[in-house]
C-alpha positions as CSV (number, residue, x, y, z in Angstrom):
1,X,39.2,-12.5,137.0
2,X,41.3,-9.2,136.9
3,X,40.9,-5.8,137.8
4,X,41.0,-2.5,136.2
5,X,41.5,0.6,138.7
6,X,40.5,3.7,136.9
7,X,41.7,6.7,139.0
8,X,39.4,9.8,137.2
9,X,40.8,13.2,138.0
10,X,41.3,17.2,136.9
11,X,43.6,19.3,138.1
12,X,44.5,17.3,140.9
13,X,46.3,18.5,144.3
14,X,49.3,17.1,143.7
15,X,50.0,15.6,147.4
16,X,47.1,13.9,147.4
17,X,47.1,12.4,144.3
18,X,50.4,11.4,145.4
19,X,49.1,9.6,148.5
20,X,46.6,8.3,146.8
21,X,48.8,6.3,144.5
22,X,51.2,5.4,147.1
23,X,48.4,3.3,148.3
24,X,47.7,1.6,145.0
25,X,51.6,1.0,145.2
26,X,51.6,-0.8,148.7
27,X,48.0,-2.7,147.7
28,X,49.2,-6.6,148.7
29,X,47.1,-7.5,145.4
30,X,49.7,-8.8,142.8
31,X,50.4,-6.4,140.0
32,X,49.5,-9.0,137.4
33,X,45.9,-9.2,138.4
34,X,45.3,-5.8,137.7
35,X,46.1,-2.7,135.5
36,X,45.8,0.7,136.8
37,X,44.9,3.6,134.3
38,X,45.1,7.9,135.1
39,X,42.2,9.2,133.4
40,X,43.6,13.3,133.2
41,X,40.3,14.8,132.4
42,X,41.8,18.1,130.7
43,X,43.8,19.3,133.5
44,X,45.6,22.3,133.4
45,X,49.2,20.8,133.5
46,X,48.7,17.1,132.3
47,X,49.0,14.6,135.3
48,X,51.4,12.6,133.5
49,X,53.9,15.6,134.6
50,X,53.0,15.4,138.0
51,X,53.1,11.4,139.2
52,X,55.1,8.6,138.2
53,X,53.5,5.1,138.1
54,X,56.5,3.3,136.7
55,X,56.1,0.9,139.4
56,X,52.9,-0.4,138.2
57,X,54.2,-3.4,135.6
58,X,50.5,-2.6,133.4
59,X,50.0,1.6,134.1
60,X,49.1,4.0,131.5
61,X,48.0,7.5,131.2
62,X,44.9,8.6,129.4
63,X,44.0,12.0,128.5
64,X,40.2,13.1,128.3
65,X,39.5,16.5,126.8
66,X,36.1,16.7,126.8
67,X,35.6,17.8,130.5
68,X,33.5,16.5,133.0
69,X,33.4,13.2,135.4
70,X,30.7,11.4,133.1
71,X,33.1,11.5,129.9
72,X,36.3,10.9,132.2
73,X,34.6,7.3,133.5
74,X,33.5,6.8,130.0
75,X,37.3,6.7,128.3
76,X,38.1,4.7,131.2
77,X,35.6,2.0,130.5
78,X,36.5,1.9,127.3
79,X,40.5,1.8,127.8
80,X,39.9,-0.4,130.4
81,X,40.3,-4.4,130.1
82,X,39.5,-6.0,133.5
83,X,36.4,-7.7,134.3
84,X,36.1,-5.8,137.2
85,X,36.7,-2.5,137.0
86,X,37.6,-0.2,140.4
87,X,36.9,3.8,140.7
88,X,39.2,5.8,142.5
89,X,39.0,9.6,143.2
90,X,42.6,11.5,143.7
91,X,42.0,12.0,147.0
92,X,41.0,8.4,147.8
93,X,43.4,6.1,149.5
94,X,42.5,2.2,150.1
95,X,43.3,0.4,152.3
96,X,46.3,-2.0,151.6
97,X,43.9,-5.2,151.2
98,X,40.9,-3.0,149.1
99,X,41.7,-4.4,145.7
100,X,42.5,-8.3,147.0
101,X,39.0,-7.9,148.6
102,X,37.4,-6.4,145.8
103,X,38.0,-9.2,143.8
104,X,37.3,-11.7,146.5
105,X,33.8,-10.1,146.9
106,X,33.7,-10.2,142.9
107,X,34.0,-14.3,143.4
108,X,31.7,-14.6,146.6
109,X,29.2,-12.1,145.8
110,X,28.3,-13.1,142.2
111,X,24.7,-11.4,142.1
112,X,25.9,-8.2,142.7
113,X,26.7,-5.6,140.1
114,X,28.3,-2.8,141.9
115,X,29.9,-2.8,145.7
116,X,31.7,-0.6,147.9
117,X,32.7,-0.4,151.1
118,X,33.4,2.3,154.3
119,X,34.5,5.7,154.1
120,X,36.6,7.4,156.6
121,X,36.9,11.1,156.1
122,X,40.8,11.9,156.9
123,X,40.6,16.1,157.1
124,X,42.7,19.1,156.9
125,X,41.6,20.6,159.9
126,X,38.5,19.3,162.3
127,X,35.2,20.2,161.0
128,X,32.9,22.9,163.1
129,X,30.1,20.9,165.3
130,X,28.0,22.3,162.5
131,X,29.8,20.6,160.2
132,X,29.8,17.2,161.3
133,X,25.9,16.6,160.5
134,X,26.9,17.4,156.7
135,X,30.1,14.9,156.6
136,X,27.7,12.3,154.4
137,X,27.5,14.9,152.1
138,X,31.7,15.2,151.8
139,X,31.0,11.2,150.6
140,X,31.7,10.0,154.5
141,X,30.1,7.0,155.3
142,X,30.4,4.7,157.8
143,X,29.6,0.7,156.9
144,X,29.0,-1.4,160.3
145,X,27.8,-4.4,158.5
146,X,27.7,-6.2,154.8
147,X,24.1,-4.8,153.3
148,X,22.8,-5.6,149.6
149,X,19.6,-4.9,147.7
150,X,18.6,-5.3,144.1
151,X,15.7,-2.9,144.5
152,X,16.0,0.3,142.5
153,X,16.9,3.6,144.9
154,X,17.1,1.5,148.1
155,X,20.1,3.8,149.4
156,X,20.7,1.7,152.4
157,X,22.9,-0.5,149.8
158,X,24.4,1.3,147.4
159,X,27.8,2.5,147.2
160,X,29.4,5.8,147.3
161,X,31.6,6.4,144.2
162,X,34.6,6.5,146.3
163,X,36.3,3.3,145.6
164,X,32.9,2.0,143.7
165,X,33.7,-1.4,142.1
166,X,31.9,-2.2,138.9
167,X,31.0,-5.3,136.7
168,X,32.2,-5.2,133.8
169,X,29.0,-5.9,131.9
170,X,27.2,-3.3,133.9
171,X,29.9,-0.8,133.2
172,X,29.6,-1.9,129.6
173,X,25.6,-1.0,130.0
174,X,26.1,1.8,131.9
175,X,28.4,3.3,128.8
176,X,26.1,2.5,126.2
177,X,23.1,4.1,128.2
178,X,24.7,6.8,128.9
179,X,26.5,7.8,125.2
180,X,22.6,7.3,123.6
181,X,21.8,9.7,126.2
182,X,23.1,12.9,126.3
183,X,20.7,14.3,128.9
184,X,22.1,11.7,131.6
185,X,26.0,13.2,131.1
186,X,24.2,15.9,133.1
187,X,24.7,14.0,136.2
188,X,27.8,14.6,137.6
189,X,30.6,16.8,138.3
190,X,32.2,19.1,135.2
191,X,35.5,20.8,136.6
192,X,34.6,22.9,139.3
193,X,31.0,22.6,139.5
194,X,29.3,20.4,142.5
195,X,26.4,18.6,140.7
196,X,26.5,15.0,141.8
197,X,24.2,12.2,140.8
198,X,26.1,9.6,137.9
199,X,27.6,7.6,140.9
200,X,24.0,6.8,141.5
201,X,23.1,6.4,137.8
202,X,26.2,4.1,137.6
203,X,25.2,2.1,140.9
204,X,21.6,2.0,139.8
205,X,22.6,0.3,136.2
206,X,23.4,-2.7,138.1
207,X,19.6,-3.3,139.3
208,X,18.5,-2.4,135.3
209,X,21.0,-5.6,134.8
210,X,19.0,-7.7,137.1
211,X,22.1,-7.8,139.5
212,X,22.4,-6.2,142.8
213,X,24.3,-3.4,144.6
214,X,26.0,-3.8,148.0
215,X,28.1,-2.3,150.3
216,X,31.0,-3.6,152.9
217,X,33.2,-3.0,156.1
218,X,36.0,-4.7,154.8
219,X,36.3,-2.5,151.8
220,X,38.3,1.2,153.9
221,X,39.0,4.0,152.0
222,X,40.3,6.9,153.4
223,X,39.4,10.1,152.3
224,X,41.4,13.1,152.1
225,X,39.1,16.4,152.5
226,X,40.7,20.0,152.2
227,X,39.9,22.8,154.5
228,X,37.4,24.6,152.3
229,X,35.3,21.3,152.3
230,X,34.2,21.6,155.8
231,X,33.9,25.3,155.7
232,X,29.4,27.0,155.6
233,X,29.8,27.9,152.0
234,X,30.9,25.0,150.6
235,X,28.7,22.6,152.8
236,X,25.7,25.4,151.3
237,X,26.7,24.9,147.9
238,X,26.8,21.0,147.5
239,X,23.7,20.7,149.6
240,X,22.0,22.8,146.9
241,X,23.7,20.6,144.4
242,X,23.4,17.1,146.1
243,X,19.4,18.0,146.0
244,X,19.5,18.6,142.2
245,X,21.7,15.8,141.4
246,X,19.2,13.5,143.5
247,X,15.9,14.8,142.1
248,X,17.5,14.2,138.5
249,X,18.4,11.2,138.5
250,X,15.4,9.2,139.6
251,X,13.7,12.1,137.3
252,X,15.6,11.1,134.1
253,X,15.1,7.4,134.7
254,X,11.9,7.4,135.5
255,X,11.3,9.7,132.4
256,X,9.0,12.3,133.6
257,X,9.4,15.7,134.5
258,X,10.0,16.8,138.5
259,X,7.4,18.4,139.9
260,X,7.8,20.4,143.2
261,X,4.7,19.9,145.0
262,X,2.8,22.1,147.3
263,X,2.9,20.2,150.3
264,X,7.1,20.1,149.7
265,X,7.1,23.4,149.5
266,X,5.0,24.2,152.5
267,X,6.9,21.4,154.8
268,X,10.3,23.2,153.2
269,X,9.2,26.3,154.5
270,X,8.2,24.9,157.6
271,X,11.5,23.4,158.8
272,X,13.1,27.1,157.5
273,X,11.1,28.7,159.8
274,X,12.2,26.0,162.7
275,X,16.0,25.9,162.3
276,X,18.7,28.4,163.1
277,X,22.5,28.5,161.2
278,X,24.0,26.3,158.7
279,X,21.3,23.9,158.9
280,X,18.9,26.8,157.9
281,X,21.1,27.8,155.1
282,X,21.6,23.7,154.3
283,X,17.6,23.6,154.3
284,X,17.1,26.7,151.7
285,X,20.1,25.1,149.2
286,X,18.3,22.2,148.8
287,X,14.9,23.7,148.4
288,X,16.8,26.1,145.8
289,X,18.6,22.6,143.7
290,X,14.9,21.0,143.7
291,X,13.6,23.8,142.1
292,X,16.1,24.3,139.3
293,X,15.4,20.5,138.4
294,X,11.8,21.6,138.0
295,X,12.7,24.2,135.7
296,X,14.4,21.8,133.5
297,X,12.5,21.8,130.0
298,X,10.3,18.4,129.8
299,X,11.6,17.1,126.5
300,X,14.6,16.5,129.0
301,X,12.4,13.1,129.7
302,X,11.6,12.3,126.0
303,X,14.3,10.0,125.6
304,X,14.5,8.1,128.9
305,X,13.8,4.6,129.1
306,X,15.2,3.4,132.3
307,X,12.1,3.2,133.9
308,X,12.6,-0.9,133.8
309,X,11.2,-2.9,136.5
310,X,13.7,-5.0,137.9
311,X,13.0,-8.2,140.6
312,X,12.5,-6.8,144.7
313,X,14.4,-8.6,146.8
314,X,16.1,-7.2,149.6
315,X,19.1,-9.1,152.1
316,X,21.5,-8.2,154.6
């Protein structure tokens, strides 16, 4: 079994990219079990300028034009050989056993699809008390205990995309899916815009497999998270997008169009009414990304066939 760890990026910040790798460099996982491809998805000055990963005896540089997180993963999978195959942001950095235990979990584990593990948030400066309710959106996550599930959407157990190891075959499905399907290369992120929602896509291919998704402690990453993260108006602006990518995904696999109700709309306005700050503003952003999913046009929905049931069973 070997491993393929697909770093995805666009016009990185160069120090933490470069931490980020340095971590792939001191992973205690020989370099022979695994290859590690840079996926530059049309960055401004090509990231083969800006990192060397000479030390890695299987490393290569890929370049991506077409922009966008969805098409980046794609030319990954492709290029990619391993039978596992390992997502990692550019501002992700594992812990020096993640890749030895990703494939250990691979081995153990075999009726999962996709896994992943604990994220720490490592940031710039402290957020505001404000802040810290919204850290889960700024993919922070804390994982006490090993949880799986193969039932579709059961967010307890599926994994963030931050150091997300796939399947190959799932991958493979995922890919195929995805290509026939232009509509679902609207879930993600496409250079500086916030939409999030194919890590969930991804994750959720596993279940149309038949195979499970789980999550574990002994997978860390660290995650490096910039000043402007934490700051109201970027917490305001992924909530909005967070709530569209969410609504789309389960919309486009489930192949109908979303409908906002009247009882959301009056709860919505409701908890508006009851709340004060950021959490007001956080509260209006994601009442504002549900309601651009419903103006989507329906034949959005023509195409989708991932409504498949798949078998409920739920442990850890």
């Amino acid at each position: 079994m070997t491993l393929s760890v697909l770093v995805c990026t666009h016009n990185p910040r160069v120090d933490y990219l470069a931490r980020a790798l340095q971590a792939l460099k001191e992973q205690d996982l020989s370099g022979s079990e695994w290859e590690l491809l840079i996926i530059d998805n049309a960055s401004e000055r090509p990231v083969r300028e800006m990192c060397d990963v000479s030390w890695h005896p299987n490393s290569r540089h890929v370049r991506e034009e077409k922009l966008g997180l969805v098409p980046a993963r794609l030319r990954g999978i492709r290029e990619s050989t391993g039978s596992v195959l390992l997502f990692v942001d550019d501002d992700n950095v594992l812990q020096s056993d993640y890749l030895r235990e990703a494939l250990r979990i691979a081995r153990e584990w075999p009726m999962l699809g996709v896994w992943g593990g604990h994220v720490e948030g490592v940031f710039e400066v402290q957020p505001s008390s404000e802040a810290l309710e919204y850290l889960w959106m700024l993919a922070v996550r804390d994982v006490a205990t090993v949880q799986w599930s193969n039932a579709p959407f059961d967010n307890h157990a599926i994994p963030l995309g931050a150091g997300m190891c796939v399947r190959r075959p799932v991958a493979l499905k995922y890919a195929a899916a995805v290509t026939d399907s232009p509509y679902r290369q609207l879930l993600d992120r496409e250079g500086p815009g916030l939409i999030s929602g194919g890590d969930t896509d991804l994750a959720l291919t596993a279940c149309d497999a038949g195979l499970g998704a789980g999550i574990f402690p002994t997978l860390v990453v660290r995650h490096l998270i910039s000043r402007h993260r934490v700051e109201p108006e970027y917490i305001i602006r992924i909530a909005e997008n967070i709530a569209y990518g969410q609504l789309l995904v389960k919309s486009v696999r489930a192949g109908f169009p979303p409908r906002v109700r009247l009882s959301d709309r009056i709860s919505t306005w409701y908890s508006i009414l009851r709340h004060r700050g950021l959490r007001r503003a956080v509260i209006r952003a994601q009442w504002r990304g549900r309601v651009r999913v419903s103006h989507v046009k329906n034949s959005l929905f023509l195409d989708a066939s991932q409504n498949q049931e798949s078998p409920r069973s739920v442990g850890g």
